[in-house]
mmCIF file of the C-alpha atoms, coordinates in Angstrom:
data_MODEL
# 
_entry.id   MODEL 
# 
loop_
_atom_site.group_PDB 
_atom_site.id 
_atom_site.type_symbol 
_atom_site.label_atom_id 
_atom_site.label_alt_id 
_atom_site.label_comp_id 
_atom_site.label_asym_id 
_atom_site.label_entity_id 
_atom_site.label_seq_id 
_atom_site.pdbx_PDB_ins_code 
_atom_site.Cartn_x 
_atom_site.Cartn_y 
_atom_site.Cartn_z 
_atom_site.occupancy 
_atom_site.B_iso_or_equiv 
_atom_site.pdbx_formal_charge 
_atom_site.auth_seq_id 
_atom_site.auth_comp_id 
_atom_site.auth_asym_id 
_atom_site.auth_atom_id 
_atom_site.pdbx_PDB_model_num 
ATOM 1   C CA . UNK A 1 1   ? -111.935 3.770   -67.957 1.00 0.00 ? 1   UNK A CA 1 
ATOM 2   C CA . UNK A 1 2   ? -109.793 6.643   -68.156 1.00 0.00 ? 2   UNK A CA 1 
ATOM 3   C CA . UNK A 1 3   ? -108.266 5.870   -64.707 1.00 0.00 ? 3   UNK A CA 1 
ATOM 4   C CA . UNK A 1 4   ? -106.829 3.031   -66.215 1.00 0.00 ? 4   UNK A CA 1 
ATOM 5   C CA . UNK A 1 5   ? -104.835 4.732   -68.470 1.00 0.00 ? 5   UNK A CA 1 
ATOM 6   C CA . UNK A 1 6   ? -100.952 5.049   -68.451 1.00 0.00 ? 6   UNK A CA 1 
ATOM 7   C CA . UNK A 1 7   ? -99.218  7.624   -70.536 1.00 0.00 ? 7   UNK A CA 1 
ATOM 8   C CA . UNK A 1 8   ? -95.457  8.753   -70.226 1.00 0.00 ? 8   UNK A CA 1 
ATOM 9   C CA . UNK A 1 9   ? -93.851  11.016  -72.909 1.00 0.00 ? 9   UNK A CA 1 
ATOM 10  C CA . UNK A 1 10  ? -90.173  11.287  -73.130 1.00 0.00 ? 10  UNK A CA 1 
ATOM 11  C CA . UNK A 1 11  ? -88.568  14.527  -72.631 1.00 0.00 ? 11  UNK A CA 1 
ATOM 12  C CA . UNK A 1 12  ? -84.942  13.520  -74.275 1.00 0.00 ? 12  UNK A CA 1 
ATOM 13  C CA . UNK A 1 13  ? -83.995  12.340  -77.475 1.00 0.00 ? 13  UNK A CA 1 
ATOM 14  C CA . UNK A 1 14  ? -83.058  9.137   -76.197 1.00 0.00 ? 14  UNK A CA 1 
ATOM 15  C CA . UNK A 1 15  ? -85.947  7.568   -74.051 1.00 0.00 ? 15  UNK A CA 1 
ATOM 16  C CA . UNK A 1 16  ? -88.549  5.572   -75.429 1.00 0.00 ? 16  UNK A CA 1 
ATOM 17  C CA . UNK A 1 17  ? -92.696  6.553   -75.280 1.00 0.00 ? 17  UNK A CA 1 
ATOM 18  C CA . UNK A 1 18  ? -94.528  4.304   -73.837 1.00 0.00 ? 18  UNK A CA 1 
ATOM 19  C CA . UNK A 1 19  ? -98.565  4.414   -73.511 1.00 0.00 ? 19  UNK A CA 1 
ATOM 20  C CA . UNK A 1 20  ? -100.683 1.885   -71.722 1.00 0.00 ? 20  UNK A CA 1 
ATOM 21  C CA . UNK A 1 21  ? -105.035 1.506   -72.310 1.00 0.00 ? 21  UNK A CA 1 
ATOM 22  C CA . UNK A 1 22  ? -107.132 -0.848  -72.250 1.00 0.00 ? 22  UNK A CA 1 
ATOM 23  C CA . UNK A 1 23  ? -108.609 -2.462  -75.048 1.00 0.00 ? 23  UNK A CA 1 
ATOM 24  C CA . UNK A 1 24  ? -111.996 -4.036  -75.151 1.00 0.00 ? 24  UNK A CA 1 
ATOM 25  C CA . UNK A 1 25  ? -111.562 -7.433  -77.188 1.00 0.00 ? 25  UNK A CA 1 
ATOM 26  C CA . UNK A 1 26  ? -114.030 -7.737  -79.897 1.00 0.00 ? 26  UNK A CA 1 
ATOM 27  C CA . UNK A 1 27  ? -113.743 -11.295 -80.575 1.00 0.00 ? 27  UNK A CA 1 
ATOM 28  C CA . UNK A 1 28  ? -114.915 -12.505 -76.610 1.00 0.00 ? 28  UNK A CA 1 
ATOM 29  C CA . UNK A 1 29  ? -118.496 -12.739 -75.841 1.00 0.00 ? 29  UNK A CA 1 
ATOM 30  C CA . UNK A 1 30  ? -117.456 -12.193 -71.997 1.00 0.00 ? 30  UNK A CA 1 
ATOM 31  C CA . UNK A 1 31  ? -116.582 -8.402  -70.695 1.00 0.00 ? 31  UNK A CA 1 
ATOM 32  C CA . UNK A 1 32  ? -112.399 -8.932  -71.159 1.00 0.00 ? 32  UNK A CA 1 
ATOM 33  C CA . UNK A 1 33  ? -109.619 -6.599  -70.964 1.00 0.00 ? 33  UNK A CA 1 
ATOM 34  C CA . UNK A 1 34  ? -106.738 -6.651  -73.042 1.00 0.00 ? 34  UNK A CA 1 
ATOM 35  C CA . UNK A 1 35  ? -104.335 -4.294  -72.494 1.00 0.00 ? 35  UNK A CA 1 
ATOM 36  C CA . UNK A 1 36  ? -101.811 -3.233  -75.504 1.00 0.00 ? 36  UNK A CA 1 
ATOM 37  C CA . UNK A 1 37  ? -98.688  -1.296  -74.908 1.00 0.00 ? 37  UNK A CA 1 
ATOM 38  C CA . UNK A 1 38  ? -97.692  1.257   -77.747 1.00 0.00 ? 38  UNK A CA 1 
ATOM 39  C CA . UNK A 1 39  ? -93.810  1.926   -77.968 1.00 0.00 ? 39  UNK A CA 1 
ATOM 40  C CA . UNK A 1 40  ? -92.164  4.416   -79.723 1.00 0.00 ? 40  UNK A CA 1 
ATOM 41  C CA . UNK A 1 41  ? -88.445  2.935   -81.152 1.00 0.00 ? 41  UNK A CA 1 
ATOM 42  C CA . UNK A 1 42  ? -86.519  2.724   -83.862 1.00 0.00 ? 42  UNK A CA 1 
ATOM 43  C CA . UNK A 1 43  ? -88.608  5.223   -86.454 1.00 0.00 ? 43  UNK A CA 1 
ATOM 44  C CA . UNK A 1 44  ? -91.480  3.437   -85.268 1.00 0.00 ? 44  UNK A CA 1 
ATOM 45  C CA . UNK A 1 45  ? -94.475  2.799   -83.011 1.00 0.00 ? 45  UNK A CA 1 
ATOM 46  C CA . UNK A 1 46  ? -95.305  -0.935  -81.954 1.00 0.00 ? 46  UNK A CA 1 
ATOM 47  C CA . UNK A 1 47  ? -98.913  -2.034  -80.454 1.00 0.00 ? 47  UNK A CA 1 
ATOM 48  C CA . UNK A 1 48  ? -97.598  -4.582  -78.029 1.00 0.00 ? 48  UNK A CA 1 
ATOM 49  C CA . UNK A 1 49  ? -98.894  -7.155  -75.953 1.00 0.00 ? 49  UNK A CA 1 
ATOM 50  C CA . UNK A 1 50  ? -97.732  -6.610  -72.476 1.00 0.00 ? 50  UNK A CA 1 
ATOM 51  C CA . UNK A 1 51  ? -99.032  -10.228 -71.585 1.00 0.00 ? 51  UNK A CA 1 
ATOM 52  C CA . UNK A 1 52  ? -96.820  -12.110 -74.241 1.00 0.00 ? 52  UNK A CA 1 
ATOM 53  C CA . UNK A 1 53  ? -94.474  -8.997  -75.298 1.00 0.00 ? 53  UNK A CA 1 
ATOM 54  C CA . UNK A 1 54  ? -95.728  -9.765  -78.797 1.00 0.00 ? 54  UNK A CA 1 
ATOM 55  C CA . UNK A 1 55  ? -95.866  -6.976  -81.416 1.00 0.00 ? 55  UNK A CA 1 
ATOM 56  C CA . UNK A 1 56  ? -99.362  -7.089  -83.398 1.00 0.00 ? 56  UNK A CA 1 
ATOM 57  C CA . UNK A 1 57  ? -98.720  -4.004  -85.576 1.00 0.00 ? 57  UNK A CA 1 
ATOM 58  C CA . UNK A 1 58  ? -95.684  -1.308  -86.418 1.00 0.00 ? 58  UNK A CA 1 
ATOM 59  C CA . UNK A 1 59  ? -96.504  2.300   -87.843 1.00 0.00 ? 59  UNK A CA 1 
ATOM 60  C CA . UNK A 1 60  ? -93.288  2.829   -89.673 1.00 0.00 ? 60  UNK A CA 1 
ATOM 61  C CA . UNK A 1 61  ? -91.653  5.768   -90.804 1.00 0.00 ? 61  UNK A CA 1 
ATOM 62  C CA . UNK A 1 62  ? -92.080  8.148   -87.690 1.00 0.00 ? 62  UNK A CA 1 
ATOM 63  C CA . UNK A 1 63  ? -88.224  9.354   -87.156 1.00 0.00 ? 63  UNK A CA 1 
ATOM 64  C CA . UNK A 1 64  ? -88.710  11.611  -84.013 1.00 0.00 ? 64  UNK A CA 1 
ATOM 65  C CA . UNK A 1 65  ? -91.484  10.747  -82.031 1.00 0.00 ? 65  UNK A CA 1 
ATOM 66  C CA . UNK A 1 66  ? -91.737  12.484  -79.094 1.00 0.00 ? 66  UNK A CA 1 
ATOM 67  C CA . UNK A 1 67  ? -95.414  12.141  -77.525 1.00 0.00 ? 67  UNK A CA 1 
ATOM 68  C CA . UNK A 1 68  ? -98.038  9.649   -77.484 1.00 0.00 ? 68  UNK A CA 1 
ATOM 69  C CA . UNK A 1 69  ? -101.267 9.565   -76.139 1.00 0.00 ? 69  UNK A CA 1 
ATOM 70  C CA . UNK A 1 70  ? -104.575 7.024   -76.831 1.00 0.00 ? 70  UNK A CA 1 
ATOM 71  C CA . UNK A 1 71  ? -107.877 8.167   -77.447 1.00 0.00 ? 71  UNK A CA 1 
ATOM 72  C CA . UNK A 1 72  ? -109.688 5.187   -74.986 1.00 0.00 ? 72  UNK A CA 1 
ATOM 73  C CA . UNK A 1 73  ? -113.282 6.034   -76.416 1.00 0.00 ? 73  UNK A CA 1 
ATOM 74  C CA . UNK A 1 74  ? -112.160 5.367   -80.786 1.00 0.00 ? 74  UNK A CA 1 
ATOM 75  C CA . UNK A 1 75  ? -108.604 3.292   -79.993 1.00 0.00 ? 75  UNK A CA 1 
ATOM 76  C CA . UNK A 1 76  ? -106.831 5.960   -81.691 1.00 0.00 ? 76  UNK A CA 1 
ATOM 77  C CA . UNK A 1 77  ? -103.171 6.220   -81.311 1.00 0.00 ? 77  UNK A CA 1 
ATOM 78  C CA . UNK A 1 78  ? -102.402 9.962   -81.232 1.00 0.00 ? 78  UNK A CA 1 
ATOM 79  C CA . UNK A 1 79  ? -98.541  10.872  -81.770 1.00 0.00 ? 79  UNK A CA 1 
ATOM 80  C CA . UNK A 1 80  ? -96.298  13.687  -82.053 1.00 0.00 ? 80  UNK A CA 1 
ATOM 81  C CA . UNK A 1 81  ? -93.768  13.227  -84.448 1.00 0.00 ? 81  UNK A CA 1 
ATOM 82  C CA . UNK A 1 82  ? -91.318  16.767  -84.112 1.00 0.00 ? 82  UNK A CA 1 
ATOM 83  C CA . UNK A 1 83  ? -93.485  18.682  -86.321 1.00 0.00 ? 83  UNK A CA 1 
ATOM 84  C CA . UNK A 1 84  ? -97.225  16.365  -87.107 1.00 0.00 ? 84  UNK A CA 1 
ATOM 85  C CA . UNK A 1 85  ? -99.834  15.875  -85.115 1.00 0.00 ? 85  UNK A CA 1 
ATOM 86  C CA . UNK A 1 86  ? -100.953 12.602  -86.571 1.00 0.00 ? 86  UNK A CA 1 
ATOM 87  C CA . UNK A 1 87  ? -103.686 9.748   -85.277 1.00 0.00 ? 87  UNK A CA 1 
ATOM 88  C CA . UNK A 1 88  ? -104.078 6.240   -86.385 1.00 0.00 ? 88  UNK A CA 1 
ATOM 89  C CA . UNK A 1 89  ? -106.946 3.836   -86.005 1.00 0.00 ? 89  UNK A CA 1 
ATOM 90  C CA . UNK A 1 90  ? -106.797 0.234   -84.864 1.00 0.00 ? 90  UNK A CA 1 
ATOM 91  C CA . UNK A 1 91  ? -105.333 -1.133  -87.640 1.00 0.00 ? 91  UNK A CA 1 
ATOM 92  C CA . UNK A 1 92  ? -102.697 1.331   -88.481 1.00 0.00 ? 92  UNK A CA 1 
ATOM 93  C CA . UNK A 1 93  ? -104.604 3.373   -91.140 1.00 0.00 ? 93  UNK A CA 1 
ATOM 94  C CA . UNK A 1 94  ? -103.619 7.313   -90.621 1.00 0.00 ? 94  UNK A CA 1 
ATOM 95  C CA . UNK A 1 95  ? -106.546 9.813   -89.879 1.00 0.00 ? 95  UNK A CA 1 
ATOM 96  C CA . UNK A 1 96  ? -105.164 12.743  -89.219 1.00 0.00 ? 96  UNK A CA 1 
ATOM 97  C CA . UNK A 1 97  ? -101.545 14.796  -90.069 1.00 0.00 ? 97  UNK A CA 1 
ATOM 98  C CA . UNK A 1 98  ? -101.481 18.104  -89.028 1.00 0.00 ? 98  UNK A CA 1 
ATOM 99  C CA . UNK A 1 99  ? -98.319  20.256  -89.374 1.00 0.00 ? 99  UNK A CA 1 
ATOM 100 C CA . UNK A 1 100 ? -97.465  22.362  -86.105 1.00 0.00 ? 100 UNK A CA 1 
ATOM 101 C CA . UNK A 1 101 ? -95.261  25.275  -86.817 1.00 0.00 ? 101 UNK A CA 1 
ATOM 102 C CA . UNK A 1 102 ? -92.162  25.021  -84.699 1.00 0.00 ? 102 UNK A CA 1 
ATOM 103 C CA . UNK A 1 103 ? -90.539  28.378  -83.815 1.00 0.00 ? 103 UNK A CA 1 
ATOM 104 C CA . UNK A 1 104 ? -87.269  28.660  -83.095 1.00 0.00 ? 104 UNK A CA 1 
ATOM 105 C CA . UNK A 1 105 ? -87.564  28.884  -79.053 1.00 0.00 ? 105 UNK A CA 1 
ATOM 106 C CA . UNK A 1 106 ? -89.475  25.664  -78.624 1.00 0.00 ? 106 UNK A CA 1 
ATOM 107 C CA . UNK A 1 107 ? -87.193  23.077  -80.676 1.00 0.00 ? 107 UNK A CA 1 
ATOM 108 C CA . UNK A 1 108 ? -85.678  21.859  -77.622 1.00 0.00 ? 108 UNK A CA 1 
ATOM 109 C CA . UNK A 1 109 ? -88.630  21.669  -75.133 1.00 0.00 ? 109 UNK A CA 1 
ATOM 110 C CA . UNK A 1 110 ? -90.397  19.200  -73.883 1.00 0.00 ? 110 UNK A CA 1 
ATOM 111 C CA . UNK A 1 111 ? -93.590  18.027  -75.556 1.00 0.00 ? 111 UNK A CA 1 
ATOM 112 C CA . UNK A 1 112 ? -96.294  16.636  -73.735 1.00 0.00 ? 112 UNK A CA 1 
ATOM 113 C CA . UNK A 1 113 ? -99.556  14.666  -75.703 1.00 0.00 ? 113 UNK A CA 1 
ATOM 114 C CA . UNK A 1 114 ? -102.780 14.355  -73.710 1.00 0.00 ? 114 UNK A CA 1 
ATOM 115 C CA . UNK A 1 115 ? -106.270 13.628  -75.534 1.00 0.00 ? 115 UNK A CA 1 
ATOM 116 C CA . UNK A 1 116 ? -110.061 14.578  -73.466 1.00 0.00 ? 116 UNK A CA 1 
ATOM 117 C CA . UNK A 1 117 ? -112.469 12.125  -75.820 1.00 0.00 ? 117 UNK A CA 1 
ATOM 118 C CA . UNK A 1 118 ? -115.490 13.357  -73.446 1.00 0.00 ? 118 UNK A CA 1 
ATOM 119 C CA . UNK A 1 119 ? -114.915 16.439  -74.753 1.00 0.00 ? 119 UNK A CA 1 
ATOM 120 C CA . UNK A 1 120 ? -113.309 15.755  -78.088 1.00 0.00 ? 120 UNK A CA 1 
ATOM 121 C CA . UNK A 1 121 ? -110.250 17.638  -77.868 1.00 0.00 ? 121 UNK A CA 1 
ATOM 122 C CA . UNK A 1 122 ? -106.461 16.980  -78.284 1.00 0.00 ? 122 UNK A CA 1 
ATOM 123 C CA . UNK A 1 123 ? -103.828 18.829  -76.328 1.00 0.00 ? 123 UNK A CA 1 
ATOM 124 C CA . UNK A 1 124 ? -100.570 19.517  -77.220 1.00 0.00 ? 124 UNK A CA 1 
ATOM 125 C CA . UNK A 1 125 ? -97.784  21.639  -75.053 1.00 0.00 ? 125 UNK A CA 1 
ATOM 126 C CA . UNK A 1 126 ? -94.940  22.387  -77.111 1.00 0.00 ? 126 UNK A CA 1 
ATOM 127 C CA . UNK A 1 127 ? -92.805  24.670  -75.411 1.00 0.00 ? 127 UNK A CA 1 
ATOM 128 C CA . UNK A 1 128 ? -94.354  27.414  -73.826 1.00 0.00 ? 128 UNK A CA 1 
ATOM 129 C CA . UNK A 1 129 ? -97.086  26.913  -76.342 1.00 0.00 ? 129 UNK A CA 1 
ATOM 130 C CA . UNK A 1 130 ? -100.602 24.990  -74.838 1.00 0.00 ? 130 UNK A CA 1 
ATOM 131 C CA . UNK A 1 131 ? -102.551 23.784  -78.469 1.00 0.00 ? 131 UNK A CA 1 
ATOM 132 C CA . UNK A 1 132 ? -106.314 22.371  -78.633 1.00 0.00 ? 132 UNK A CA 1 
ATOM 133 C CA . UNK A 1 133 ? -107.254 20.345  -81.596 1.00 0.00 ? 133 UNK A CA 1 
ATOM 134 C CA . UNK A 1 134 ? -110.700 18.568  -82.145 1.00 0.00 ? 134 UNK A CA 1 
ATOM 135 C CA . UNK A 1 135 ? -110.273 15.639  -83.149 1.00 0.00 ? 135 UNK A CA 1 
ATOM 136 C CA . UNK A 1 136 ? -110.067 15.686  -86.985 1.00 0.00 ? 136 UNK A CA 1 
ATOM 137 C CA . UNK A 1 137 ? -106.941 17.606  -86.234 1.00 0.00 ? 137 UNK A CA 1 
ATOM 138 C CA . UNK A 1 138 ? -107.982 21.234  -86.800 1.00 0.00 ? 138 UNK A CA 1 
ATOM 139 C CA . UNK A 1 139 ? -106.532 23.785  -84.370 1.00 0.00 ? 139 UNK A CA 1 
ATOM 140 C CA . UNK A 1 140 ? -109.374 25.426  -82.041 1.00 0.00 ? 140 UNK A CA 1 
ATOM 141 C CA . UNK A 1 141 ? -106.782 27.506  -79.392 1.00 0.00 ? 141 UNK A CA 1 
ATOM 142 C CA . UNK A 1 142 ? -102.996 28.499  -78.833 1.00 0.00 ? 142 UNK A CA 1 
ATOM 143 C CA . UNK A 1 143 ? -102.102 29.430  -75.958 1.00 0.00 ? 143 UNK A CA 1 
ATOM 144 C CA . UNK A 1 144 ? -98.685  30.969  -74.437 1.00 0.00 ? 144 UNK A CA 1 
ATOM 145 C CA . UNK A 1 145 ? -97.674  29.454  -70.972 1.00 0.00 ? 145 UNK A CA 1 
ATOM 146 C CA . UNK A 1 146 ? -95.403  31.007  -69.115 1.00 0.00 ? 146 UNK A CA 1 
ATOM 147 C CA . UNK A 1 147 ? -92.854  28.049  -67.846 1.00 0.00 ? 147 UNK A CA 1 
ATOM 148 C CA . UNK A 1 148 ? -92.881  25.081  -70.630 1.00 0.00 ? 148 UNK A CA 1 
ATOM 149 C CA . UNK A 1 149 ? -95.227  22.647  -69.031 1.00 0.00 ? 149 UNK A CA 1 
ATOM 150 C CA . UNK A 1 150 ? -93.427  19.084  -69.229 1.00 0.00 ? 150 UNK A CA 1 
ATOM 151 C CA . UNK A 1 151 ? -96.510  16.722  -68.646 1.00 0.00 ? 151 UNK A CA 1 
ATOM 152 C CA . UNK A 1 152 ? -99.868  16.683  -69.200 1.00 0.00 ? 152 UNK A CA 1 
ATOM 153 C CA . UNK A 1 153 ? -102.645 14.733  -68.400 1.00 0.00 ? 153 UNK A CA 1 
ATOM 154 C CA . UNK A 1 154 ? -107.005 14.768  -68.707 1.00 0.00 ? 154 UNK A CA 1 
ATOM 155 C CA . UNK A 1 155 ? -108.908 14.070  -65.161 1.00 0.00 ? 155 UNK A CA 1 
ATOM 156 C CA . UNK A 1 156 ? -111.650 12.218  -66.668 1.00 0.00 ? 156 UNK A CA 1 
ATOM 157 C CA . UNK A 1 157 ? -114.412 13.271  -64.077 1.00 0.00 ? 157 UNK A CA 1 
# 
């Protein structure tokens, strides 16, 4: 499942996040895969359908979004907005906000979101700083890399 899965997080203030899973439908009685698009624009993040291009739901209020990753195994939406670690459920109820002290060396770094549901963690790079959260959104591990990392992503074997 996880092989299906499409994440890219921007490293600029001026691209857009975009994040690709698939979604079982729980309406169909047969074994079909939607697929939703999230994307991160305009203080917000839209669920999209990539099939139709139409927008099913909008979490508003999100000014600087800068990674987003999907938890395949809950549907969570997991997004880093400059300083929160937050998550979302299906229908846009917030689960988790977690403030992530910034220092002063990392502001203009790349970020890079990447969640392991086998394991139930959520990674976060932030600069030279490597973060593991569970995921209720409690920090387990910080960790200095040397070289910011700029991309991040779980094997899922």
């Amino acid at each position: 499942m996880l092989s299906n899965f499409r994440c890219f997080a921007r490293t600029s203030r001026v691209a857009l996040v975009l994040c690709l899973f698939p979604l079982i439908a729980i309406a169909s009685s047969q074994d079909h895969r939607a697929r939703v698009l999230w994307v991160s624009a305009a203080q917000s993040v839209f669920e999209i359908s990539p099939l139709d291009g139409t927008p099913s739901l909008e979490l508003a209020s999100l000014p600087d979004v800068q990674a987003l990753a999907v938890d395949q195994r809950t549907d969570h939406i997991w997004i880093y907005n400059r300083d929160q670690l937050q998550a979302y459920d299906a229908q846009g109820d917030q689960l988790v906000d977690t403030t992530i002290p910034r220092r002063f060396f990392d502001d203009d770094q790349a970020v890079a979101l990447a969640v392991d549901n086998k394991a139930g963690n959520v990674w976060l790079s932030q600069g030279h700083t490597l973060y593991r959260f569970d995921l209720t959104g409690q920090l387990q591990a910080r960790t200095y890399i040397h070289g910011a990392p700029i991309a991040m992503t779980v094997d899922p074997t």
